[in-house]
C-alpha angles and dihedrals in degrees: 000000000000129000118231098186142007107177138119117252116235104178128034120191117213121272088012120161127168124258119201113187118196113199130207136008106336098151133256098304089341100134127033133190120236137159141202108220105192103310088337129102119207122166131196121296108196129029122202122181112214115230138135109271138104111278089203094064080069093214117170104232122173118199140185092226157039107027132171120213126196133209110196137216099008087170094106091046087072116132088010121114108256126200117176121192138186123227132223127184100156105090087198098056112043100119110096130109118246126213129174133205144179104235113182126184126218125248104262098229095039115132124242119185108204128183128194124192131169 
């Protein structure tokens, strides 16, 4: 187990949500993202690999590496120490970095002026 971040958020943009990447070989479900926010724990609720292929084409893959784990809705963490950690549990493969973000969306209707000139 090893922590990637222990830190307050600020500053919470809308529709955030936090994004924990763990690169390399880590083993079919073999690491896992979780976090203490203050005395609670939350872990990930969604897991995507990362691979070159059409989403669209909507295929179930399972990988033994490079997955991408996501913690939604962190606006009500604001202000709250956060510690997120990354969990291994294949003593073969321990050996990935570990990175975090905070990823946000945009609204889907909301309304963007923009102006081109030469």
């Amino acid at each position: 187990m090893s922590s990637i971040i222990s830190n307050n958020l600020d500053e919470v943009p809308p529709n955030s949500y936090l994004s924990g990447a763990i690169d390399g070989r880590h083993g079919q479900d073999g690491a896992y993202v979780a976090a203490k926010i203050d005395a609670e724990l939350v872990c990930a609720a969604d897991r995507v690999p990362s691979l070159l292929a059409n989403s669209w084409e909507a295929l179930k893959y399972r990988t033994d590496k490079n997955y991408m784990h996501y913690i939604p809705s962190i606006k009500e963490y604001k202000g709250k120490n956060i510690e997120v950690f990354v969990l291994g549990y294949d003593e073969a493969n321990l050996d990935f970095n570990a990175e975090l973000w905070i990823s946000a969306y945009s609204h889907p209707r909301k309304k963007v002026k923009l102006v081109l000139g030469k």
